[in-house]
MIROVO-63760 format. One record per residue (C-alpha): residue number from 1; residue in three letters; x, y, z. Coordinates in steps of 0.02 Angstrom, whole numbers, plus 50000, padded with zeros to 5 digits. Layout:
% MIROVO-63760
{node NUM; 'ALA'; {X; Y; Z}}
...
END
This chain:
% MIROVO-63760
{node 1; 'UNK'; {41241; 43459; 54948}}
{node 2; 'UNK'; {41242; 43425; 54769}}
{node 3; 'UNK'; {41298; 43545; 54623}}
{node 4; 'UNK'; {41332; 43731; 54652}}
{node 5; 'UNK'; {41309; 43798; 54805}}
{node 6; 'UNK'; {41137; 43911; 54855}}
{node 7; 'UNK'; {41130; 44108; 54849}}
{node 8; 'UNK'; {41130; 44190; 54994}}
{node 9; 'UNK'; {40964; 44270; 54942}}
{node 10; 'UNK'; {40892; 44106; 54897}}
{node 11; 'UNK'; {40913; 44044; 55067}}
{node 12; 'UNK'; {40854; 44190; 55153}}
{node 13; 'UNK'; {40707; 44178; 55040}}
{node 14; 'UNK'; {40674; 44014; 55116}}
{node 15; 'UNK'; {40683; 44039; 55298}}
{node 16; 'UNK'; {40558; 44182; 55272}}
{node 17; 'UNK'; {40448; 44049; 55157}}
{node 18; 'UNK'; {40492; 43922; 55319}}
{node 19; 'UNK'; {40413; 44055; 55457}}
{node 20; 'UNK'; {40251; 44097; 55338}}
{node 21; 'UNK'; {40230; 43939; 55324}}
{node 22; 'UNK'; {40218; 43893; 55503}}
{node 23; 'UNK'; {40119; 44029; 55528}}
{node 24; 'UNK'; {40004; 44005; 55402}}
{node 25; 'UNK'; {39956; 43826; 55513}}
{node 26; 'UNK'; {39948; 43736; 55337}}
{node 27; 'UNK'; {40034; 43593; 55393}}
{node 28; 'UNK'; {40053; 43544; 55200}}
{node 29; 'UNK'; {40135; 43707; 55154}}
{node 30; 'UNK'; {40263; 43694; 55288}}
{node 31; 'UNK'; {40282; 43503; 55231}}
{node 32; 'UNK'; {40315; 43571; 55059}}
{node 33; 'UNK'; {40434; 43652; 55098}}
{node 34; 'UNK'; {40563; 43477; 55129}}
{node 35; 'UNK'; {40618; 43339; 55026}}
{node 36; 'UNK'; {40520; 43173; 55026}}
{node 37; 'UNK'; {40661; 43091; 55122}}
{node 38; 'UNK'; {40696; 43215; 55237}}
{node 39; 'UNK'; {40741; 43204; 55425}}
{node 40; 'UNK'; {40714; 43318; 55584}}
{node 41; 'UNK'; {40802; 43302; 55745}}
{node 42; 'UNK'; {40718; 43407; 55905}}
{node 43; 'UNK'; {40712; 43352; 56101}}
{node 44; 'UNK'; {40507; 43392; 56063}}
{node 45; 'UNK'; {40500; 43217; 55965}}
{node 46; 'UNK'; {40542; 43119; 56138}}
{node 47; 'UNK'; {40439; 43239; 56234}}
{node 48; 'UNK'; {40283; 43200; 56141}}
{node 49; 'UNK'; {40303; 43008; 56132}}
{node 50; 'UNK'; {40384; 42993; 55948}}
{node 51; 'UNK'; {40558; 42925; 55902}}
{node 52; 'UNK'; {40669; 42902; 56090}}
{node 53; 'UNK'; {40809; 42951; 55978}}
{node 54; 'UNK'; {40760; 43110; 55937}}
{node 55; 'UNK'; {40751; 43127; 55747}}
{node 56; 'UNK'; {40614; 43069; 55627}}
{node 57; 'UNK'; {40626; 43026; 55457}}
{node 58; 'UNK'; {40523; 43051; 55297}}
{node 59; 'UNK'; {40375; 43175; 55281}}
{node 60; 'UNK'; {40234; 43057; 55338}}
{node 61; 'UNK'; {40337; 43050; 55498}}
{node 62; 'UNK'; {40356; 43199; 55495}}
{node 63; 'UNK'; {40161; 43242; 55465}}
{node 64; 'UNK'; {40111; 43168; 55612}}
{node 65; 'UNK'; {40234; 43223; 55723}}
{node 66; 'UNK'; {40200; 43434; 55686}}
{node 67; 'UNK'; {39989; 43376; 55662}}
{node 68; 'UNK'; {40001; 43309; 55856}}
{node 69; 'UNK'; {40129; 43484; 55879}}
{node 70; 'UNK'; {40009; 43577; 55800}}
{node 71; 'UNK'; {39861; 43507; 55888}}
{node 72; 'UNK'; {39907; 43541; 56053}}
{node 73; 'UNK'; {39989; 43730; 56015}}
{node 74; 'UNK'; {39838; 43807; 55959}}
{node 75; 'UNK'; {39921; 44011; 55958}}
{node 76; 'UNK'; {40086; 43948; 55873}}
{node 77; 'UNK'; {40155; 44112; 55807}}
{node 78; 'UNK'; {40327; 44142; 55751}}
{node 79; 'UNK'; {40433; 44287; 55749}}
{node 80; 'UNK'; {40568; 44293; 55663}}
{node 81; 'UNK'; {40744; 44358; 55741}}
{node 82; 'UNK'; {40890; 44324; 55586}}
{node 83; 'UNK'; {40951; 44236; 55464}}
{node 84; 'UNK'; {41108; 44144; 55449}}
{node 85; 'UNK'; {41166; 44068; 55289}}
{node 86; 'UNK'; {41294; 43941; 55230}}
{node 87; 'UNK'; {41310; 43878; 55059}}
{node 88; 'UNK'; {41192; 43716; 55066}}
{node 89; 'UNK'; {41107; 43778; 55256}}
{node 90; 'UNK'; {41007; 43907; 55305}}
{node 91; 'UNK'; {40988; 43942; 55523}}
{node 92; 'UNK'; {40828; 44014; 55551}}
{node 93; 'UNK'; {40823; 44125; 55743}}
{node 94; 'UNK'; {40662; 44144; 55791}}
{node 95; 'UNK'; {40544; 44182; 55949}}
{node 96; 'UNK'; {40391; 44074; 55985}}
{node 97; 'UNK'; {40251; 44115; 56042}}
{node 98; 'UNK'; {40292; 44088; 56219}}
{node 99; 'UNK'; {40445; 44199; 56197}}
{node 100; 'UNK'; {40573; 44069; 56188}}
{node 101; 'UNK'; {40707; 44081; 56076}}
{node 102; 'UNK'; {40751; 43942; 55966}}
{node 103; 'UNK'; {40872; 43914; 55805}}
{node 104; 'UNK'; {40821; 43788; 55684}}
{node 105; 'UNK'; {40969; 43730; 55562}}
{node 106; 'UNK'; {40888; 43681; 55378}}
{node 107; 'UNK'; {40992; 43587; 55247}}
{node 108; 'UNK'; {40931; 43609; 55077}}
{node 109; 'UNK'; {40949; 43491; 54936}}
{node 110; 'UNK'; {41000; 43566; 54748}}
{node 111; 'UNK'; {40808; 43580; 54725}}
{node 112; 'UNK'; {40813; 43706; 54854}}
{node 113; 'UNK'; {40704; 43564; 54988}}
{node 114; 'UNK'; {40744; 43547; 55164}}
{node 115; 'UNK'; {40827; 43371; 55182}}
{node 116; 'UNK'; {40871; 43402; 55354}}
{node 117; 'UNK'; {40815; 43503; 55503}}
{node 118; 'UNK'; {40878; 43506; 55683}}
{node 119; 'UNK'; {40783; 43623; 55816}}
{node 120; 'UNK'; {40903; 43698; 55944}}
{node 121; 'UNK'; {40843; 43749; 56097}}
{node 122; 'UNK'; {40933; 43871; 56226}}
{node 123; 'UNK'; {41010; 43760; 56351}}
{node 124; 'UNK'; {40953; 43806; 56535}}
END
């Protein structure tokens, strides 16, 4: 992170913008949400044939990665558990719409953008 660090508010504010978004099913609003050169790991991009390593980068990766996620999840719906805030990160705990609880850690840029994302999964 660059320059001073977020509010605590701020980043609150965002993982509530994050879940609406997602909810919404505007693929561009959620996409608005991150930086241009952004990057997201999650064990999902493997599982639906994208990067082996795990992590995409850049939003038009990142397009076509959550269209295809969004394409085959047709009830998405998030519900959101707590917030957790650092001074550049914000950890979002939510519950899918399957029930299964998931964290997603979001870095934000000083222009308050995601620039990186990592979805954790409960191990099993």
């Amino acid at each position: 992170m660059q320059g001073q660090p977020h509010a605590a508010a701020d980043l609150t504010a965002l993982g509530r913008d994050w879940i609406a978004a997602w909810n919404s099913r505007d693929l561009e609003r959620v996409l608005a949400l991150y930086a241009d050169e952004c990057e997201m790991t999650s064990d999902k991009i493997q599982a639906l044939g994208f990067d082996s390593s795990g992590t995409l980068r850049g939003k038009a990766k990142l397009r076509e990665y959550w269209g295809k996620a969004l394409r085959l999840v047709p009830n998405l719906q998030f519900d959101l558990i707590d917030l957790f805030v650092s001074p550049d990160s914000v950890v979002v705990s939510y519950a899918n719409e399957r029930g299964a609880k998931i964290c997603e850690y979001l870095r934000i840029d000083a222009e308050r953008r995601i620039v990186q994302g990592s979805a954790n999964h409960l191990a099993h």
